[in-house]
PyMOL Python script that loads the backbone (N, CA, C, O; Angstrom):
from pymol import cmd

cmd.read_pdbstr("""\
ATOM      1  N   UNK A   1       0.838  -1.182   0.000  1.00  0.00           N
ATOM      2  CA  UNK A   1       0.000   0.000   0.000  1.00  0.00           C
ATOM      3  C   UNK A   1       0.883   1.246   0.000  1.00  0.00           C
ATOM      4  O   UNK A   1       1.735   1.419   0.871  1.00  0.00           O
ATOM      5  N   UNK A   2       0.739   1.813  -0.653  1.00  0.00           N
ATOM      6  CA  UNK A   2       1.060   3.375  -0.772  1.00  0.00           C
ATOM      7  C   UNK A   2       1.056   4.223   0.100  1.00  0.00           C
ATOM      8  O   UNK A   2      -0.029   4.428   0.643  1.00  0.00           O
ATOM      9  N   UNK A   3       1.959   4.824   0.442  1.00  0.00           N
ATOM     10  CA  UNK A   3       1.912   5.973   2.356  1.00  0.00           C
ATOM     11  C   UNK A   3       1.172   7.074   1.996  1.00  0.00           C
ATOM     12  O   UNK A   3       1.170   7.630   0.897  1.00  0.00           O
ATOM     13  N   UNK A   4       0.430   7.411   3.160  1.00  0.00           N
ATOM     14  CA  UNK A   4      -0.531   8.401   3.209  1.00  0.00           C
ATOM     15  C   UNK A   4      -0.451   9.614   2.660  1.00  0.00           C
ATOM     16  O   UNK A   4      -1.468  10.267   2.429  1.00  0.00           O
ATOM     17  N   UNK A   5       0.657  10.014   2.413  1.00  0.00           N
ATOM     18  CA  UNK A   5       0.951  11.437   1.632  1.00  0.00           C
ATOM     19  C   UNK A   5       0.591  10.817   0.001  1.00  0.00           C
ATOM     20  O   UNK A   5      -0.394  11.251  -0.596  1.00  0.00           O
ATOM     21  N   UNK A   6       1.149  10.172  -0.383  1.00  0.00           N
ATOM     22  CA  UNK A   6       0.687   9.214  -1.991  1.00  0.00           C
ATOM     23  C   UNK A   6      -0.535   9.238  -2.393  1.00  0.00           C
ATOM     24  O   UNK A   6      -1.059   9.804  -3.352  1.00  0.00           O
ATOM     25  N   UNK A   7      -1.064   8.386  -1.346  1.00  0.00           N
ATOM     26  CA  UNK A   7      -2.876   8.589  -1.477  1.00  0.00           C
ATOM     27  C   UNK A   7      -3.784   9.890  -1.430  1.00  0.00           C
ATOM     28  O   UNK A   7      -4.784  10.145  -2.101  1.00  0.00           O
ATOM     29  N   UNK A   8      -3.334  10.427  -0.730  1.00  0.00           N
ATOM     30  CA  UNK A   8      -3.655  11.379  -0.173  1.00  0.00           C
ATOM     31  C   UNK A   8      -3.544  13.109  -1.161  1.00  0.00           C
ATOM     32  O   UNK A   8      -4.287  14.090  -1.197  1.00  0.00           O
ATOM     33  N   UNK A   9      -2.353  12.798  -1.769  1.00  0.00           N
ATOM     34  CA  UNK A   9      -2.243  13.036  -3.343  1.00  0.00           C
ATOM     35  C   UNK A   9      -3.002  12.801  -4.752  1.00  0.00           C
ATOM     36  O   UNK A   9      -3.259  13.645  -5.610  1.00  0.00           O
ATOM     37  N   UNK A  10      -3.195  11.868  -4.751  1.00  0.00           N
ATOM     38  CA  UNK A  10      -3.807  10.985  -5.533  1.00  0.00           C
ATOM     39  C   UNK A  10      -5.065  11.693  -5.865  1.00  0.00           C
ATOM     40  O   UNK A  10      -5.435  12.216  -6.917  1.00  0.00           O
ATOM     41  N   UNK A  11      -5.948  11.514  -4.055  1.00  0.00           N
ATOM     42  CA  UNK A  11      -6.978  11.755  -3.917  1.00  0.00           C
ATOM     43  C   UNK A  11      -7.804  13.139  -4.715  1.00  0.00           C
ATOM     44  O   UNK A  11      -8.742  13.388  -5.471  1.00  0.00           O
ATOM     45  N   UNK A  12      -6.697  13.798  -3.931  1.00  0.00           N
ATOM     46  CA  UNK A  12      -6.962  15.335  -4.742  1.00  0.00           C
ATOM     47  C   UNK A  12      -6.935  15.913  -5.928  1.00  0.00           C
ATOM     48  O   UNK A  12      -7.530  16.904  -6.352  1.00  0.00           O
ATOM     49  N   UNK A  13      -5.732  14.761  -6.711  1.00  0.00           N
ATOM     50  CA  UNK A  13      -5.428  15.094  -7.878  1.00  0.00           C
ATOM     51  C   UNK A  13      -6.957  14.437  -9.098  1.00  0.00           C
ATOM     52  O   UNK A  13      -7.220  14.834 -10.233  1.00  0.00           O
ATOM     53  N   UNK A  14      -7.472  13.654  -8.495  1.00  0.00           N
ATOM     54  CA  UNK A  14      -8.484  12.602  -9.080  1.00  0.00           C
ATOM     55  C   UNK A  14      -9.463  13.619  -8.653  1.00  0.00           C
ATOM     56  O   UNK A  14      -9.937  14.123  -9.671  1.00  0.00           O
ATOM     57  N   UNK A  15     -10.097  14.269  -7.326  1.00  0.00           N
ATOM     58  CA  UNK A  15     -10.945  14.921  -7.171  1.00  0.00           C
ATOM     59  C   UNK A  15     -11.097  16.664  -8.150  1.00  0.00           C
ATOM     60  O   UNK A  15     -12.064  17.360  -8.462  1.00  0.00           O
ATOM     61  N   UNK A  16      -9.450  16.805  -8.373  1.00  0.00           N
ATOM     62  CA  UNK A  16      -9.878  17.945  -9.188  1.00  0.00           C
ATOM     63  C   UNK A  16      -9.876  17.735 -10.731  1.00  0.00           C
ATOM     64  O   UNK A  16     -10.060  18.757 -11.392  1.00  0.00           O
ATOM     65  N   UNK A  17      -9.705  16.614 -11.378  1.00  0.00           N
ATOM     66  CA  UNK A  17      -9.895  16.106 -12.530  1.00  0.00           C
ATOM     67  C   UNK A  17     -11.607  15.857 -12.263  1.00  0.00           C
ATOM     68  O   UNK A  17     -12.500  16.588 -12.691  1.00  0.00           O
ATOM     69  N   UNK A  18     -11.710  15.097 -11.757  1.00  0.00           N
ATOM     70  CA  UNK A  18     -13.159  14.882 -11.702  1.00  0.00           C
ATOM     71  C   UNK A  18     -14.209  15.882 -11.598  1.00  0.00           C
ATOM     72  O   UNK A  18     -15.306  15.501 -12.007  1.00  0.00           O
ATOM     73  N   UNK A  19     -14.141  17.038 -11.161  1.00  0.00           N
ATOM     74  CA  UNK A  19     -14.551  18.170 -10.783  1.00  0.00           C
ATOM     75  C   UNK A  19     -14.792  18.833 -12.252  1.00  0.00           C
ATOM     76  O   UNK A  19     -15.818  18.996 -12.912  1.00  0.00           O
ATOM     77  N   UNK A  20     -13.029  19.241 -12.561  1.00  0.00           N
ATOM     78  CA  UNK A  20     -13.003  19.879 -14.190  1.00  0.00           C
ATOM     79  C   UNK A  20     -13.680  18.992 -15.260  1.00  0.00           C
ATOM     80  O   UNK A  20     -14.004  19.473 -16.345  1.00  0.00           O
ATOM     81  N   UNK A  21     -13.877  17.787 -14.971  1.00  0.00           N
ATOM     82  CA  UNK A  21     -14.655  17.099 -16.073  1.00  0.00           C
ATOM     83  C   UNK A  21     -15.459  17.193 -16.222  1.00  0.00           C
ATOM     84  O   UNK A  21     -15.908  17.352 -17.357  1.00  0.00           O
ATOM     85  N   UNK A  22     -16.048  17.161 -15.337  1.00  0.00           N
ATOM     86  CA  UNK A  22     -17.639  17.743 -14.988  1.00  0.00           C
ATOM     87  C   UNK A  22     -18.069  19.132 -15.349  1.00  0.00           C
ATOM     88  O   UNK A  22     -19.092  19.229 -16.027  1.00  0.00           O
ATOM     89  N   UNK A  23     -17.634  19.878 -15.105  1.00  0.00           N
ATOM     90  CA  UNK A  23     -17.654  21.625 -15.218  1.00  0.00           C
ATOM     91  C   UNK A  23     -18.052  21.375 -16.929  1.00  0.00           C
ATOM     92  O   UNK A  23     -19.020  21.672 -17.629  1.00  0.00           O
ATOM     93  N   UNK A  24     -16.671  20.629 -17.172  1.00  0.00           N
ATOM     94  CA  UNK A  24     -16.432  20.687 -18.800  1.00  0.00           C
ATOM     95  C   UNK A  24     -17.573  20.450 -19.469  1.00  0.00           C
ATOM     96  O   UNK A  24     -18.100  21.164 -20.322  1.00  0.00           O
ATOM     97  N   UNK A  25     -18.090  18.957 -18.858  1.00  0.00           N
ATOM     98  CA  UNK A  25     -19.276  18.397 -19.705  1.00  0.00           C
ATOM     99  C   UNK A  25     -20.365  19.304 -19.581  1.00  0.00           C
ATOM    100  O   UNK A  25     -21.167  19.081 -20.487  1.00  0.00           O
ATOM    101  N   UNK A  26     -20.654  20.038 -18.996  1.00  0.00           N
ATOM    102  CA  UNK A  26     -21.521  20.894 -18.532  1.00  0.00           C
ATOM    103  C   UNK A  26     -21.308  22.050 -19.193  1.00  0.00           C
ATOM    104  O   UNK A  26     -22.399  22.597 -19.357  1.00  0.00           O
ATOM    105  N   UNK A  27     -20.499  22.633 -19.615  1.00  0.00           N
ATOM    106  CA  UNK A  27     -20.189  23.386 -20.677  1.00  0.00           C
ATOM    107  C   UNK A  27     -20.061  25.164 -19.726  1.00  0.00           C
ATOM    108  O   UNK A  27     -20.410  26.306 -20.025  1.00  0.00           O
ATOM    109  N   UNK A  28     -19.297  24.464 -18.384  1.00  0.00           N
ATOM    110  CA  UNK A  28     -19.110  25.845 -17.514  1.00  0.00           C
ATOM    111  C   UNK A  28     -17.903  26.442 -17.447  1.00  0.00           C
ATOM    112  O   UNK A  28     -17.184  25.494 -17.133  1.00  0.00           O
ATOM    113  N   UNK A  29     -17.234  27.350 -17.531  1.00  0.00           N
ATOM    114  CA  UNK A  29     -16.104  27.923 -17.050  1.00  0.00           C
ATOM    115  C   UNK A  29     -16.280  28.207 -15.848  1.00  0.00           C
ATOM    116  O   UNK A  29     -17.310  28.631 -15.324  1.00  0.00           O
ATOM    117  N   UNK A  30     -14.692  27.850 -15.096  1.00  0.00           N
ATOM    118  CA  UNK A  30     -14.337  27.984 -14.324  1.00  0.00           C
ATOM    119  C   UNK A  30     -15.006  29.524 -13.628  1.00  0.00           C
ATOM    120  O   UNK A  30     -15.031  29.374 -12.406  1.00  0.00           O
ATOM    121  N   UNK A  31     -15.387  30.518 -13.908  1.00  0.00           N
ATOM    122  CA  UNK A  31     -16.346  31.203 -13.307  1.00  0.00           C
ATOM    123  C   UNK A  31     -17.503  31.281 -12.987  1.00  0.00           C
ATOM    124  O   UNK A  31     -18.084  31.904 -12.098  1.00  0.00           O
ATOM    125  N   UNK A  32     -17.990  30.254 -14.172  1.00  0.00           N
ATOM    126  CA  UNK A  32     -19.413  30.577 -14.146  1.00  0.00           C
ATOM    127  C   UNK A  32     -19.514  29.258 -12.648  1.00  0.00           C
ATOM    128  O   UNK A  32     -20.318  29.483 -11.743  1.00  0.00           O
ATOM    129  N   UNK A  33     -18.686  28.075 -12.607  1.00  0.00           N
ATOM    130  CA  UNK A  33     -18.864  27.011 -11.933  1.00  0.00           C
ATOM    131  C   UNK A  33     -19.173  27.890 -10.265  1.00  0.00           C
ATOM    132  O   UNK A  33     -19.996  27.561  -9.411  1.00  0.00           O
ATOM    133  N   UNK A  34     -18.183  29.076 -10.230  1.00  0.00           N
ATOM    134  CA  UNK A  34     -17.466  29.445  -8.806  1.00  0.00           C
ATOM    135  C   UNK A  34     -18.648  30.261  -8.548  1.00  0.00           C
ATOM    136  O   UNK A  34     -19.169  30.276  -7.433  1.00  0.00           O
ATOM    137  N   UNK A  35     -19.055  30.881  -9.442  1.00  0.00           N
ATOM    138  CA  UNK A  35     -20.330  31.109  -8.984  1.00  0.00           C
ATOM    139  C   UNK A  35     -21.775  30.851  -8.735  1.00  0.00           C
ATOM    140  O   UNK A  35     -22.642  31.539  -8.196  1.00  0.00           O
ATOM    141  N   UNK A  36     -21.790  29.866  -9.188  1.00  0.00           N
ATOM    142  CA  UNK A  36     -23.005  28.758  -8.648  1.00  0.00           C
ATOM    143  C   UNK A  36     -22.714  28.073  -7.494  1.00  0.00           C
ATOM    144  O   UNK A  36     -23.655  27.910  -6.717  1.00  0.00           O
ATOM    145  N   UNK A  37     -21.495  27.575  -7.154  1.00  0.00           N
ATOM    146  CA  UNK A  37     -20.975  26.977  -6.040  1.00  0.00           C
ATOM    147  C   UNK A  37     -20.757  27.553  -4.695  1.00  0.00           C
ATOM    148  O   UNK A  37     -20.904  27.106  -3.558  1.00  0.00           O
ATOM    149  N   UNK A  38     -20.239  29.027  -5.325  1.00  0.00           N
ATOM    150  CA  UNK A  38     -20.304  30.399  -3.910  1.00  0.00           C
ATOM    151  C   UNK A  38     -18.538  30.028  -3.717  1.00  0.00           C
ATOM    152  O   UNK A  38     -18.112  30.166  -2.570  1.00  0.00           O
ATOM    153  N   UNK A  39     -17.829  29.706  -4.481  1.00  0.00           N
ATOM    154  CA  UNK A  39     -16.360  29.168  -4.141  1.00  0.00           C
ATOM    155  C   UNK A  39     -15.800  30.348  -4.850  1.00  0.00           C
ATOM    156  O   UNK A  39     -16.445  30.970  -5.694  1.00  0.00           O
ATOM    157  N   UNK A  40     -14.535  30.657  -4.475  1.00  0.00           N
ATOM    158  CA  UNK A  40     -13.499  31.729  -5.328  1.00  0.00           C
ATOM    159  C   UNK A  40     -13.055  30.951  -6.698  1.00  0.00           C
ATOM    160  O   UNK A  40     -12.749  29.760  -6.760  1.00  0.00           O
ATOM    161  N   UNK A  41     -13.093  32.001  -7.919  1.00  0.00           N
ATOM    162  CA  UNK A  41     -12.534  30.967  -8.757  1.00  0.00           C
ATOM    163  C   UNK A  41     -10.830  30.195  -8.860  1.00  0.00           C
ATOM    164  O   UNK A  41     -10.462  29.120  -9.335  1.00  0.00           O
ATOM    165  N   UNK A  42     -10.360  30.897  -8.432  1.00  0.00           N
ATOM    166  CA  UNK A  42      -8.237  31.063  -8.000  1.00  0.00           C
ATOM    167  C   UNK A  42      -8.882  29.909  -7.701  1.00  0.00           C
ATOM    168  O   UNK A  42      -8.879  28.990  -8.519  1.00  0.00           O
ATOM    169  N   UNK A  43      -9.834  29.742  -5.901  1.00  0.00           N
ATOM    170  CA  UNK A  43      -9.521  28.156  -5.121  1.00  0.00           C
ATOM    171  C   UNK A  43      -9.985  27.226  -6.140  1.00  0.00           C
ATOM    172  O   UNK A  43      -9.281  26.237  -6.343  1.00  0.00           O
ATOM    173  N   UNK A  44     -11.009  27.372  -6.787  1.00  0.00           N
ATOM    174  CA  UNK A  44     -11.439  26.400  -7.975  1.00  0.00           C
ATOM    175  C   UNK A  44     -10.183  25.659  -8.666  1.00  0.00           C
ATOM    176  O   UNK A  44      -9.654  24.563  -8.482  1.00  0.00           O
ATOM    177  N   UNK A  45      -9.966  26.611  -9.439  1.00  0.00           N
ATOM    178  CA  UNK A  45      -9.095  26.533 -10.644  1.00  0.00           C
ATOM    179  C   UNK A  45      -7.637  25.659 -10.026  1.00  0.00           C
ATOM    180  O   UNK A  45      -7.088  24.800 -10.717  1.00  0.00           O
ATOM    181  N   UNK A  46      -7.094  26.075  -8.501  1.00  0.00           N
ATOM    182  CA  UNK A  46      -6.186  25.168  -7.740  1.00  0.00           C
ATOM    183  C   UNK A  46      -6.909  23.505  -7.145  1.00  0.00           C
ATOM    184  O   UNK A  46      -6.110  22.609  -6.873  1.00  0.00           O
ATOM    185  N   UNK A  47      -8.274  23.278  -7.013  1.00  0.00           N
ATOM    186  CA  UNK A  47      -8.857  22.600  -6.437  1.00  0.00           C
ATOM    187  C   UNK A  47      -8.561  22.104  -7.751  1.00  0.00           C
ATOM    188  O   UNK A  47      -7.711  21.273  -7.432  1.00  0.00           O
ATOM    189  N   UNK A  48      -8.670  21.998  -9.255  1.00  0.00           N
ATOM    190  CA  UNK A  48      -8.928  20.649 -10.216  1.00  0.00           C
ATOM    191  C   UNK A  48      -7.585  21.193 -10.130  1.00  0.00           C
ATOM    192  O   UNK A  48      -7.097  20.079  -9.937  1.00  0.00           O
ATOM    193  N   UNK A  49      -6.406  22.081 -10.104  1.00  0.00           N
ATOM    194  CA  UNK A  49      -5.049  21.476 -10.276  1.00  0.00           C
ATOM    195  C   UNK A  49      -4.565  20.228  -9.551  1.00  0.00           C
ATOM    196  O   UNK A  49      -3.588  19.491  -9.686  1.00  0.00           O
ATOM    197  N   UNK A  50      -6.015  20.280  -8.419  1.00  0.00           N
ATOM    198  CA  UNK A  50      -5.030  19.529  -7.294  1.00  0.00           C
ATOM    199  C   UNK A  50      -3.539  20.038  -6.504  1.00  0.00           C
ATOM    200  O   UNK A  50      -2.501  19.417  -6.273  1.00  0.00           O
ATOM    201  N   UNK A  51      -3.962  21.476  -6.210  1.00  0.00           N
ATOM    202  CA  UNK A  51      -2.902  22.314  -5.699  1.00  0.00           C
ATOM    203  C   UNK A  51      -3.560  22.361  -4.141  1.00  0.00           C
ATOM    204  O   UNK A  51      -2.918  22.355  -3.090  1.00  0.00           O
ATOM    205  N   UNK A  52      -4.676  22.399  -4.264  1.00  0.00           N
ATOM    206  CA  UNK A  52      -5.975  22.924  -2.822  1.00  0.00           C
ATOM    207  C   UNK A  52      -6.169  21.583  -2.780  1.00  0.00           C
ATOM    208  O   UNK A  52      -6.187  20.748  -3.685  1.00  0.00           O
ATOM    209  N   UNK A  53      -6.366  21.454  -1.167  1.00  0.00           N
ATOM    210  CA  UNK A  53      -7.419  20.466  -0.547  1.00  0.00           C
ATOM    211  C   UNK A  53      -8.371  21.258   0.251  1.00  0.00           C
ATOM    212  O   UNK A  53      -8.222  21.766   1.362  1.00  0.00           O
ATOM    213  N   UNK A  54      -9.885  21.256  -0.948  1.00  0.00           N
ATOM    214  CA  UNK A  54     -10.859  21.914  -0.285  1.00  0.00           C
ATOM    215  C   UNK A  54     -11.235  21.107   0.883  1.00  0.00           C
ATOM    216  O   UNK A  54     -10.590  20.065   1.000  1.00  0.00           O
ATOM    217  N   UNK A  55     -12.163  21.353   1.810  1.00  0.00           N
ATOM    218  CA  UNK A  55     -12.980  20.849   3.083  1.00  0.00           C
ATOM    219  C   UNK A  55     -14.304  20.489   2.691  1.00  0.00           C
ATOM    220  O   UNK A  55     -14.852  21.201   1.850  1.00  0.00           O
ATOM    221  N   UNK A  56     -15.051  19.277   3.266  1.00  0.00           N
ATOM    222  CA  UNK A  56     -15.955  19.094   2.907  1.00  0.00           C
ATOM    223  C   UNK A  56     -17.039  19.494   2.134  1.00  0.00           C
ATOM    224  O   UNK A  56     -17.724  18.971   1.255  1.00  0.00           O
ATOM    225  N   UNK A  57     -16.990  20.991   2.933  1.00  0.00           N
ATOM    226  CA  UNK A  57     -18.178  21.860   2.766  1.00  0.00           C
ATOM    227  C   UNK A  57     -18.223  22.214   1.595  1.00  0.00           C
ATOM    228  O   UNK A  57     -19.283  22.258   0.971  1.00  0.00           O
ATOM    229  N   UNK A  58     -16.544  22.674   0.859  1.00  0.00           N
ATOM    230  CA  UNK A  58     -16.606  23.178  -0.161  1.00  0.00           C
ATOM    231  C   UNK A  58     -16.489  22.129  -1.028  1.00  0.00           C
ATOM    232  O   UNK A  58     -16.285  22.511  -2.181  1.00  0.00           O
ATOM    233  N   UNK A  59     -16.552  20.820  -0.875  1.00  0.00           N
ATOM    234  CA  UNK A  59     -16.635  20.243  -2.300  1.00  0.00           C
ATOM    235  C   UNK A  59     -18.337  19.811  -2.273  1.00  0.00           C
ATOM    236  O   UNK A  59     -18.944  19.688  -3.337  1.00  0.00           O
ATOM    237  N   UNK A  60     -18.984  19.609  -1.005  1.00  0.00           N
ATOM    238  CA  UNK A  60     -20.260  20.022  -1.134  1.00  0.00           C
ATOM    239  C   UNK A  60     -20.429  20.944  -2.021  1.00  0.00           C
ATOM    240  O   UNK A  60     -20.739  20.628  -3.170  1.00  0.00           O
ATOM    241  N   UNK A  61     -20.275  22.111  -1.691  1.00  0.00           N
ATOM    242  CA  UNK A  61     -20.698  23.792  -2.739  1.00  0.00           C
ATOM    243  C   UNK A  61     -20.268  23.273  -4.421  1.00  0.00           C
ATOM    244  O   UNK A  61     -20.919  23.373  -5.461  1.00  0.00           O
ATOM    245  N   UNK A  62     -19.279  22.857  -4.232  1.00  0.00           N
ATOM    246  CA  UNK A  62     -18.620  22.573  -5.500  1.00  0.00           C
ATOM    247  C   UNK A  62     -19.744  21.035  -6.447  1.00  0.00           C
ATOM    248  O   UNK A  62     -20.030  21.052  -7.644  1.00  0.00           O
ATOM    249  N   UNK A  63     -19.968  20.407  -5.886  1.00  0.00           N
ATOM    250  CA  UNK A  63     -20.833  19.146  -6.112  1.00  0.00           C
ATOM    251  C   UNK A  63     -22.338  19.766  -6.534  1.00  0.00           C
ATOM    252  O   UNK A  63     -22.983  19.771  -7.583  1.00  0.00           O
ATOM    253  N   UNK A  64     -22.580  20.319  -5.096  1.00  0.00           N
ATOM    254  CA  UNK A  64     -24.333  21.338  -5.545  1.00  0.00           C
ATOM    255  C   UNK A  64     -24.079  22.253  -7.117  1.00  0.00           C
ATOM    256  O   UNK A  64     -24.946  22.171  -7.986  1.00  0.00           O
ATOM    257  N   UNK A  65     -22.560  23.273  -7.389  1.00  0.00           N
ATOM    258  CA  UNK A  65     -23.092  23.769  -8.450  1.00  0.00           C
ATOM    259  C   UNK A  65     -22.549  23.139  -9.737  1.00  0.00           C
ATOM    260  O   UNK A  65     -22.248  23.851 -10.695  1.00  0.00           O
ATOM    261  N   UNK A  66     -22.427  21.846  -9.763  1.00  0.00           N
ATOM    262  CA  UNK A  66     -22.406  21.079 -10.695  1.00  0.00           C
ATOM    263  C   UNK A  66     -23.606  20.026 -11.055  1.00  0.00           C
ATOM    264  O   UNK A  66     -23.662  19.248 -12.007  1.00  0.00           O
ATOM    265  N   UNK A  67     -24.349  20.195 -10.221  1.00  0.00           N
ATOM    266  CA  UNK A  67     -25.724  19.907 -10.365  1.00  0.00           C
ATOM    267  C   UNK A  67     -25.473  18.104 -10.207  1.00  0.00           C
ATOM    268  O   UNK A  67     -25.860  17.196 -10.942  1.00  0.00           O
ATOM    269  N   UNK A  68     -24.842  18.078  -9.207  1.00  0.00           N
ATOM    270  CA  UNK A  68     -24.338  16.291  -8.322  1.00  0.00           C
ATOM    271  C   UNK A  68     -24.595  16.366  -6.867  1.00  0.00           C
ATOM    272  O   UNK A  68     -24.437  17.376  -6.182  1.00  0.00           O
ATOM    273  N   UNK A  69     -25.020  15.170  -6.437  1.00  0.00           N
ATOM    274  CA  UNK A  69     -24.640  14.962  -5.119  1.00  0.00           C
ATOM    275  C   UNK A  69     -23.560  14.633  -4.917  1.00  0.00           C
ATOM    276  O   UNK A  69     -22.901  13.891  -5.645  1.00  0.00           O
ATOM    277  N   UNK A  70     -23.191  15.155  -3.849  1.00  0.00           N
ATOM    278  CA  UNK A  70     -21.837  14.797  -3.426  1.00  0.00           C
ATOM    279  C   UNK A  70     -21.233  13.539  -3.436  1.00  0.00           C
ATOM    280  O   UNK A  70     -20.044  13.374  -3.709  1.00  0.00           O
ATOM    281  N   UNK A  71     -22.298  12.319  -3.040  1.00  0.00           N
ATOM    282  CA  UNK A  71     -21.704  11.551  -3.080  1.00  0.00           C
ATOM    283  C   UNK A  71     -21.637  10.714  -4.870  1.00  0.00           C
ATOM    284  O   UNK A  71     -21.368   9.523  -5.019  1.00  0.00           O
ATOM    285  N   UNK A  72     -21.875  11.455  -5.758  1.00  0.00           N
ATOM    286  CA  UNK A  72     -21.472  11.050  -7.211  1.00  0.00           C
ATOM    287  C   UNK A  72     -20.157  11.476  -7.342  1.00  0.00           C
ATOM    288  O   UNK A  72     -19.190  10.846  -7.770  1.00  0.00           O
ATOM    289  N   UNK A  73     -20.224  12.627  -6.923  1.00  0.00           N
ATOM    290  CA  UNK A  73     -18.981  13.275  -7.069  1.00  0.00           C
ATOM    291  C   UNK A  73     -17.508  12.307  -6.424  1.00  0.00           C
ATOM    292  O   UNK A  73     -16.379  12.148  -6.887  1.00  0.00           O
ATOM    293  N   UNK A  74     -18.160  11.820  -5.207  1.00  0.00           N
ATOM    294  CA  UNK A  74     -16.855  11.267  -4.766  1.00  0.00           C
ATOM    295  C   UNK A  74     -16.717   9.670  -5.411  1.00  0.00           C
ATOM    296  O   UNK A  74     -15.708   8.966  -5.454  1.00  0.00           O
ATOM    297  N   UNK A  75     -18.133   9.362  -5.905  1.00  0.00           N
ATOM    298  CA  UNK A  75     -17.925   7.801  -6.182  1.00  0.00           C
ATOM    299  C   UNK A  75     -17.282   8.138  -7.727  1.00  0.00           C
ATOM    300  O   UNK A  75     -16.471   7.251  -7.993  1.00  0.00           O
ATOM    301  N   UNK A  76     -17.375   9.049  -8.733  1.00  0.00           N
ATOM    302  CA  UNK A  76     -16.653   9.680  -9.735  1.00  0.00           C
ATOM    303  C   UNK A  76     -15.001   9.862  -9.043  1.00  0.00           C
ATOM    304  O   UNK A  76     -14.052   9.449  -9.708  1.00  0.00           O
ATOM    305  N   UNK A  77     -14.852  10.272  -8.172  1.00  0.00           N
ATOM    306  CA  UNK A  77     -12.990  10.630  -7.910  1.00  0.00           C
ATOM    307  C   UNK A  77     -12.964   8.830  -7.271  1.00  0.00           C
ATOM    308  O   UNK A  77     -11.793   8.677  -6.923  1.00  0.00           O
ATOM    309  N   UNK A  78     -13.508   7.885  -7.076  1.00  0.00           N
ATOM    310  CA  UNK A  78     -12.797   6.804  -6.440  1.00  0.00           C
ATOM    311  C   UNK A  78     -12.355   5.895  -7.850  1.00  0.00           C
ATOM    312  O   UNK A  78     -11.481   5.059  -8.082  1.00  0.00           O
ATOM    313  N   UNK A  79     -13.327   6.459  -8.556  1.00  0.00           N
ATOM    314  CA  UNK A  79     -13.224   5.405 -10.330  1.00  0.00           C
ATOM    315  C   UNK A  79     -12.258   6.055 -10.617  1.00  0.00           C
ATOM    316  O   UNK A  79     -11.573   5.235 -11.229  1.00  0.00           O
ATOM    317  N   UNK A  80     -11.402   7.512 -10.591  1.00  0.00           N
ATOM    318  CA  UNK A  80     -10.295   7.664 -10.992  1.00  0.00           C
ATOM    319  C   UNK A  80      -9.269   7.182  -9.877  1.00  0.00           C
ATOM    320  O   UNK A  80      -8.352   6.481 -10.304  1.00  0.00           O
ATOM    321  N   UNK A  81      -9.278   7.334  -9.104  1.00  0.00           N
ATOM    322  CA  UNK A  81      -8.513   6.432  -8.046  1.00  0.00           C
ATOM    323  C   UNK A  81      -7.840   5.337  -8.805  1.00  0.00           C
ATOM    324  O   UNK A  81      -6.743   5.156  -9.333  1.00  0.00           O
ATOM    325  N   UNK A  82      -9.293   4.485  -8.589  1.00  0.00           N
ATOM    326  CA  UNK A  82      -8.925   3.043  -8.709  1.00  0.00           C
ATOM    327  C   UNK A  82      -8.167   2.863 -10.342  1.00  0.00           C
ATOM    328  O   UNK A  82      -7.431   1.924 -10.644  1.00  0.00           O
ATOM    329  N   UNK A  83      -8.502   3.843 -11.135  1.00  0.00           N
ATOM    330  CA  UNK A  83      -7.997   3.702 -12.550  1.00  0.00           C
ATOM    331  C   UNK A  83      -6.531   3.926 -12.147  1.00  0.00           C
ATOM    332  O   UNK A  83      -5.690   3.313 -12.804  1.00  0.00           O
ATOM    333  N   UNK A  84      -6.107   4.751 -11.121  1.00  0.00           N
ATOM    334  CA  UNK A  84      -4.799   5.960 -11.439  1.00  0.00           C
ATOM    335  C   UNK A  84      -3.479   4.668 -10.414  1.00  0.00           C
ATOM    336  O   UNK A  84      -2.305   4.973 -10.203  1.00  0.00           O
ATOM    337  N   UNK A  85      -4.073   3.439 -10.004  1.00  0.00           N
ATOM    338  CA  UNK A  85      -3.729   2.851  -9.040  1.00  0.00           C
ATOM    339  C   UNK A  85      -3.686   1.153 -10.259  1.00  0.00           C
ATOM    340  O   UNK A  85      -2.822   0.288 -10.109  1.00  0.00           O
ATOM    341  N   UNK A  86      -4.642   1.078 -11.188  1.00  0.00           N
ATOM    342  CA  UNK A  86      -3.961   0.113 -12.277  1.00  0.00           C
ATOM    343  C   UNK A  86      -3.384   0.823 -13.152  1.00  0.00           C
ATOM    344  O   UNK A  86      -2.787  -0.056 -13.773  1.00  0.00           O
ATOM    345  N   UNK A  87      -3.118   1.822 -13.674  1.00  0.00           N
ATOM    346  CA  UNK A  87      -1.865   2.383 -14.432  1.00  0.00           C
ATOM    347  C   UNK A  87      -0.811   2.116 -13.525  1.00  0.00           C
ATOM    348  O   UNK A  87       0.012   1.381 -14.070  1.00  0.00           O
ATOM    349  N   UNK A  88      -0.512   2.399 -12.415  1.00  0.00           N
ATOM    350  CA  UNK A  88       0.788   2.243 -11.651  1.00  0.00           C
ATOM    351  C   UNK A  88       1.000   0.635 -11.158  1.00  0.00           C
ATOM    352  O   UNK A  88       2.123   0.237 -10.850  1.00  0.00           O
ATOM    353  N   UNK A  89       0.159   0.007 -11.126  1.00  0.00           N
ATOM    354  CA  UNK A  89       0.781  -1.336 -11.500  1.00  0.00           C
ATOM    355  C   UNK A  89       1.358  -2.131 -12.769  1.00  0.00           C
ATOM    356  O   UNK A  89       1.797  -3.274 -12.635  1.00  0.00           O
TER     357      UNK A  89
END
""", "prot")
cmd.dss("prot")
cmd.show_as("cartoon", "prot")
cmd.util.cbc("prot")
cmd.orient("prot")
């Protein structure tokens, strides 16, 4: 298993891909997203770099203005997970 900083990496990096994919399919810019969500766009735009580790709340905000429940959102970042974890084998 991979040490907690790895995963933990991972996590974020998969959560802000997953995020921008979404935005994308949806056909939002990164502003229009931050403002449906009530989030800054800078933290946005670092949140799919996977530079930010938002807090619950805000990937709540972030999930609501993508028009997901949260928990799609996260079962969406575990399928990149689990993808980003058979590439590295």
């Amino acid at each position: 298993m991979a040490n907690k900083r790895t995963v933990h990496e991972t996590l974020y990096v998969c959560l802000g891909k997953t995020i921008a994919r979404r935005r994308k399919q949806l056909k939002l810019s990164q502003q229009d997203l931050a403002e449906l969500s009530g989030v800054n766009r800078a933290f946005l735009s670092n949140v799919e770099q996977g530079k930010r580790n938002p807090s619950i709340g805000a990937v709540a905000s972030i999930a609501q203005g993508l028009s997901m429940r949260i928990s799609r959102l996260l079962v969406k970042c575990d399928e990149c997970i689990k993808d980003s974890e058979e590439e590295a084998s």
